[in-house]
C-alpha positions in Angstrom: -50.0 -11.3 38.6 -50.0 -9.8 35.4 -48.2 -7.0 36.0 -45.3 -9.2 37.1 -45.8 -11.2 33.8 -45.5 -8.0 32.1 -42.3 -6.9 33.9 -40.6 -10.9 33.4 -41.5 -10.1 29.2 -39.9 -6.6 29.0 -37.4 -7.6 30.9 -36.6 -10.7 28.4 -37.1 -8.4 25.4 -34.7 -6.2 26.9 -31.8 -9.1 27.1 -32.7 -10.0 23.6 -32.2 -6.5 22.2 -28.7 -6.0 24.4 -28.2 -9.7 22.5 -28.7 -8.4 19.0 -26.6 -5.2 19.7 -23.9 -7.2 20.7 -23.9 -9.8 17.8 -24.3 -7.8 15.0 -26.7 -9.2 12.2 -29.7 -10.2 14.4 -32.6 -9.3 12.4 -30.7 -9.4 9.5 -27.9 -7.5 10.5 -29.4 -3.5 8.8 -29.8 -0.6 10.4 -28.2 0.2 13.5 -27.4 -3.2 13.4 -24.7 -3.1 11.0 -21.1 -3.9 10.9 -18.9 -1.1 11.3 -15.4 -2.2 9.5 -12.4 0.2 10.1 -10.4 0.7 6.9 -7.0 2.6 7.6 -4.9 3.9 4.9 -1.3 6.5 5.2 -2.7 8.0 1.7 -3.6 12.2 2.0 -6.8 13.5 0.6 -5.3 14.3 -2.9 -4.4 10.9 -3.8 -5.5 8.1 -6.3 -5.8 5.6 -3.0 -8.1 7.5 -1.0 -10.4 7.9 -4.4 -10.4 3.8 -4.6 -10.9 3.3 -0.8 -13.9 6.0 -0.9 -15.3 4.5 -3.6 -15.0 0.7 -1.6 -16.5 1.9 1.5 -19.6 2.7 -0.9 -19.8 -0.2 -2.8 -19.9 -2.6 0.5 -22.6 -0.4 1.6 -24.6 -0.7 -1.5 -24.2 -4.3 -2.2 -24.7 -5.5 1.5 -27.7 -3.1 1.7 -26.4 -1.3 4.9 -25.5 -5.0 6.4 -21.7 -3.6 6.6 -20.3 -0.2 6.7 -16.7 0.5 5.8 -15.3 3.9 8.3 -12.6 5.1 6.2 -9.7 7.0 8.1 -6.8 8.2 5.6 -4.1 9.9 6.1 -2.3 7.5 8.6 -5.0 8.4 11.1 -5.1 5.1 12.5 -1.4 5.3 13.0 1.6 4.3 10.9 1.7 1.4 8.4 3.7 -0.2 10.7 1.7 -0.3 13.7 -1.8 -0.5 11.8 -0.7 -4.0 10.2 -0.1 -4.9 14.1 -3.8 -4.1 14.6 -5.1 -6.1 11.2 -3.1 -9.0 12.7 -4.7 -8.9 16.2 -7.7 -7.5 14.5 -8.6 -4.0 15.8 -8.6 -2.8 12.8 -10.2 -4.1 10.1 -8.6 -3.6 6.5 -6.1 -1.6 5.6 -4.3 -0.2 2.3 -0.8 0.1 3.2 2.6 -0.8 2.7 2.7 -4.1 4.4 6.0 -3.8 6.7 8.4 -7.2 6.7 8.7 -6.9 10.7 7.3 -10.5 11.2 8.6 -11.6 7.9 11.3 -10.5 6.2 10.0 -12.0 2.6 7.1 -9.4 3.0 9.7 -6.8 1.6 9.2 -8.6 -1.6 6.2 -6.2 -2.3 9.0 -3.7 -3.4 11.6 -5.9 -5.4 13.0 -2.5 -7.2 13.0 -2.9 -10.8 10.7 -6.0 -10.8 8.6 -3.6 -13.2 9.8 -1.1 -15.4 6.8 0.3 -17.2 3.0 0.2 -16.9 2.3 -2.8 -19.0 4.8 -5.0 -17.1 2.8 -4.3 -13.8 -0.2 -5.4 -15.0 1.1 -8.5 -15.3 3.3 -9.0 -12.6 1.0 -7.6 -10.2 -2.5 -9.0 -11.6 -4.9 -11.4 -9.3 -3.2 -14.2 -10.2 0.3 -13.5 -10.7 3.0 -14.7 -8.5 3.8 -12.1 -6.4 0.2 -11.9 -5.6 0.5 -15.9 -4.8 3.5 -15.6 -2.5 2.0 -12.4 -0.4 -1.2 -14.3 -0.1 0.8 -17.3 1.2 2.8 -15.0 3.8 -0.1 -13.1 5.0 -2.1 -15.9 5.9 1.0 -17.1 8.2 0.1 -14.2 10.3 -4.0 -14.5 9.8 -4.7 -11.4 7.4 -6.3 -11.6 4.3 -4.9 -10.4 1.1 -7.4 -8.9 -1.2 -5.3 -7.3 -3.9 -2.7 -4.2 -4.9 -3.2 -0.8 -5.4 -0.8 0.0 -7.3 -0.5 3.7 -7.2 2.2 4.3 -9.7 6.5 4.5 -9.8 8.1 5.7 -7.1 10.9 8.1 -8.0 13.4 10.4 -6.2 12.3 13.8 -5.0 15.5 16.1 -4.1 16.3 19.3 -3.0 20.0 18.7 -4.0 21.2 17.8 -7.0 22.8 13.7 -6.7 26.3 13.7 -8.8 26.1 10.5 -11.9 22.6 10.2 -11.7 22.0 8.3 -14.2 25.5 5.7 -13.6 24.3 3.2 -11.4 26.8 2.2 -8.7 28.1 5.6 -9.2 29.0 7.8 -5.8 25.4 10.1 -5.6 27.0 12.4 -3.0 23.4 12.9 -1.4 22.0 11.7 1.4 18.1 10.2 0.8 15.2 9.2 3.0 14.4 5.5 3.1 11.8 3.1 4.4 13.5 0.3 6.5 12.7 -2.3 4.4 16.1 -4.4 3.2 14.7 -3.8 -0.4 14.2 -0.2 -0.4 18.1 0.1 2.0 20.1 -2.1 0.0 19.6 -0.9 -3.7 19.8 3.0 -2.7 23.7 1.6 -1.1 24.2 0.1 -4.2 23.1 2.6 -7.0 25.7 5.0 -5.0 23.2 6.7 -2.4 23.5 7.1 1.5 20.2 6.0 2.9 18.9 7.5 6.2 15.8 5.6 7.8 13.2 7.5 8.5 9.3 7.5 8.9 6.9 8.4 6.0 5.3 10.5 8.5 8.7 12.5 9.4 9.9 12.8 5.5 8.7 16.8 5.5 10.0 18.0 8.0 13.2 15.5 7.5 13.7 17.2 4.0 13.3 20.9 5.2 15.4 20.9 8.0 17.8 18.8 5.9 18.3 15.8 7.6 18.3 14.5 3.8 18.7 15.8 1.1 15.5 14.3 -0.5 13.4 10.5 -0.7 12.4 7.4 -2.1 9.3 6.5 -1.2 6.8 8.3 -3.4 5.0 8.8 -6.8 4.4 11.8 -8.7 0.7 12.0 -7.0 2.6 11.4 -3.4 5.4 13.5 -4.6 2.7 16.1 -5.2 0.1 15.5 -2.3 3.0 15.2 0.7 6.2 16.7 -0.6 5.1 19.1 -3.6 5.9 22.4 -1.7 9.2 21.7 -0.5 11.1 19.5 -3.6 12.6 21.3 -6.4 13.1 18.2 -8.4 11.6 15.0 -9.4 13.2 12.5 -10.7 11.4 9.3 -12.2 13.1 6.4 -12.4 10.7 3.6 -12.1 12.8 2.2 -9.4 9.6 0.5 -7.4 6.4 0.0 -8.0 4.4 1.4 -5.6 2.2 -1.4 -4.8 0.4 -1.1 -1.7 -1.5 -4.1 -0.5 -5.4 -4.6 0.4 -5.7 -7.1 3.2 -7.9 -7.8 6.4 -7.8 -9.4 9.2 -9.6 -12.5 9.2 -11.0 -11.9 12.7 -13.0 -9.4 11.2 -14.1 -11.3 7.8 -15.3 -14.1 10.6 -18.0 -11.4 12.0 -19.6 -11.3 8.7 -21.8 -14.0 7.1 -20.5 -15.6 4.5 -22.4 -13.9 1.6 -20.9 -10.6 2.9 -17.8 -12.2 3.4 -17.7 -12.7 -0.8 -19.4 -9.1 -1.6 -16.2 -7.3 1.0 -13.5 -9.7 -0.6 -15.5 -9.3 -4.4 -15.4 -5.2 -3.9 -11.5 -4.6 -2.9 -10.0 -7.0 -5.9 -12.1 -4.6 -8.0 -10.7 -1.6 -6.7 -7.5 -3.8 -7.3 -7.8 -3.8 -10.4 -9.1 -0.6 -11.1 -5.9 1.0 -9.4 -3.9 -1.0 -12.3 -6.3 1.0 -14.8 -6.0 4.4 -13.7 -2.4 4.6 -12.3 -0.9 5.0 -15.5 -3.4 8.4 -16.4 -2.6 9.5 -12.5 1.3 9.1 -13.2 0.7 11.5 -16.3 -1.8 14.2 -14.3 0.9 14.5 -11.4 4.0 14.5 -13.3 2.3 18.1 -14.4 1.1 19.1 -12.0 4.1 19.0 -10.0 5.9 21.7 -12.7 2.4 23.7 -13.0 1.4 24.0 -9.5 4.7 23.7 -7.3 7.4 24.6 -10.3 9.0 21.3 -9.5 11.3 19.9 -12.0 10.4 16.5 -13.3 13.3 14.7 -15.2 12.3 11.1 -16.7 14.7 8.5 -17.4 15.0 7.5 -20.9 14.3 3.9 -21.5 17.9 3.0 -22.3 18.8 4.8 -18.9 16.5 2.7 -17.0 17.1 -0.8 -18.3 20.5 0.2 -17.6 19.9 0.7 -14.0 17.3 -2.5 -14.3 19.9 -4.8 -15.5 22.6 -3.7 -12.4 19.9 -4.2 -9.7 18.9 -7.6 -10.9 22.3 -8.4 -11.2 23.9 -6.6 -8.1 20.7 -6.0 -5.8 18.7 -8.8 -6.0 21.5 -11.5 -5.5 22.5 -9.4 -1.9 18.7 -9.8 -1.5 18.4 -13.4 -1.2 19.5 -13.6 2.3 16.3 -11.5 3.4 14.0 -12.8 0.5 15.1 -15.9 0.2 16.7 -17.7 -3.0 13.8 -19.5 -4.1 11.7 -16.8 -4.3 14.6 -14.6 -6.0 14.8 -17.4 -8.8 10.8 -17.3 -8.9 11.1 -13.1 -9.4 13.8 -13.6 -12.0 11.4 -16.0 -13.9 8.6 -13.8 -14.2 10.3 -11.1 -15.1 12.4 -13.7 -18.2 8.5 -14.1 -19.3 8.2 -10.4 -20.1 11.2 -10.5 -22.4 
């Protein structure tokens, strides 16, 4: 008899351990008991994002006392940004700092509005916590149940060419080059319009695109990505602050549900700092890159002077963004065009 009560208590602390296993945070959720959260990122090794998303996944582990674990996999290990946003949605993977793709919404292209900044300063405004971009992208990632946490914004993209584009500095002006872009309308249409011939083609197939000259160069990249994927094979940079490159924190909120609500708060708390700290440093990044490029690969980096770029600025706010209201929408064209009157 009390052997068999024996065997009927192991056998119920058995079920009750499987139990806790399954649902994470019984017992208080340390240990091996902790939530495992998958962050994916596109960003190589040598690159100002996978410094902010190392630095994440130790801050969640510090503040939740081991409670939740952030497994970092960079360097589009996870898969493309495309597909890994299709994963935040359905919620195998967990957060991700990517270039949100506007595949279920067109508006999501709004991200990269070229020329919506044109310096440093002007992105910290226009892409601060509570700015309106960060308002609408909120608004439109919620419509597909992902959480936006914030921008890492990792600097200018610029042009990096292994030929030479004719009038480069006359917007609208034939180019005469052929250039790699994402196939976002808002990356497409303004390369048509300053006078280039876009090609569509994956950030994971730019390389080998540019070497066996399927293009003549891309847009797609700061100095520090210029650098980190392309540094070897460009033999000129040129920066042109046509888009910010503002990548996007968010998470599906399948996978905030899984965590209590205090660690809900410290997961949320941890990637709007690293938000913000991206906004710090990218300007000191942009500087580091821009010579390391010349110093390290012998890449030419040719900058824009600021009466070249508000130049370009004032065609593709003009020209650009009123062919972009069919895909963005007019009211949020008119709501773009009034931040950017407040920086004046």
């Amino acid at each position: 008899m009390i052997f068999k009560m024996i065997g009927r208590f192991l056998s119920v602390a058995l079920i009750l351990a499987l139990a806790c296993g399954t649902f994470a945070g019984c017992g208080g959720g340390s240990g091996n008991d902790a939530i495992v959260l998958k962050l994916a990122s596109d960003a190589p090794i040598d690159h100002i994002a996978t410094r902010l998303n190392e630095a994440a996944a130790e801050k969640v582990k510090e503040r939740t006392d081991g409670r939740v674990v952030v497994d970092y996999f960079g360097a589009s290990q996870l898969g493309s940004y495309e597909s890994v946003y299709q994963e935040i949605v359905m919620g195998t993977v967990d957060i991700a700092q990517i270039t949100v793709p506007d595949a279920l919404d067109a508006r999501l292209g709004a991200a990269y509005l070229p020329y919506y900044a044109t310096s440093f300063e002007e992105a910290e405004v226009l892409y601060a916590p509570d700015s309106y971009m960060t308002k609408v992208f909120a608004e439109l990632t919620a419509q597909n149940g992902v959480r936006f946490l914030g921008w890492v914004l990792e600097g200018f993209i610029g042009m990096g060419v292994v030929k030479d584009p004719s009038n480069v500095f006359e917007p609208g002006a034939v180019k005469g080059i052929k250039l790699r872009s994402p196939a976002m309308a808002t990356f497409r249409i303004v390369q048509e319009d300053l006078g280039y011939n876009p090609i569509t083609i994956t950030y994971a197939e730019v390389p080998m695109a540019i070497q066996t000259k399927v293009v003549d160069g891309w847009i797609g990249g700061t100095p520090n990505m210029n650098y980190a994927w392309v540094g070897e094979i460009i033999t000129k940079m040129y920066v042109n602050y046509l888009h910010a490159e503002a990548t996007s924190y968010v998470m599906s909120e399948k996978s905030l549900e899984k965590l209590s609500p205090e660690d809900q708060q410290i997961v949320i708390d941890v990637f709007r700092e690293q938000s913000v700290q991206s906004i710090k440093d990218a300007r000191d990044n942009e500087e580091v890159y821009k010579a390391k490029l010349t110093d390290d690969y012998g890449v030419e980096v040719v900058e824009f002077t600021k009466e070249q770029l508000q130049k370009n600025a004032d065609f593709v706010r003009d020209v650009t963004w009123t062919k972009l209201e069919e895909v963005l929408t007019p009211e949020l064209i008119a709501g773009f065009r009034a931040e950017v009157e407040k920086m004046k």
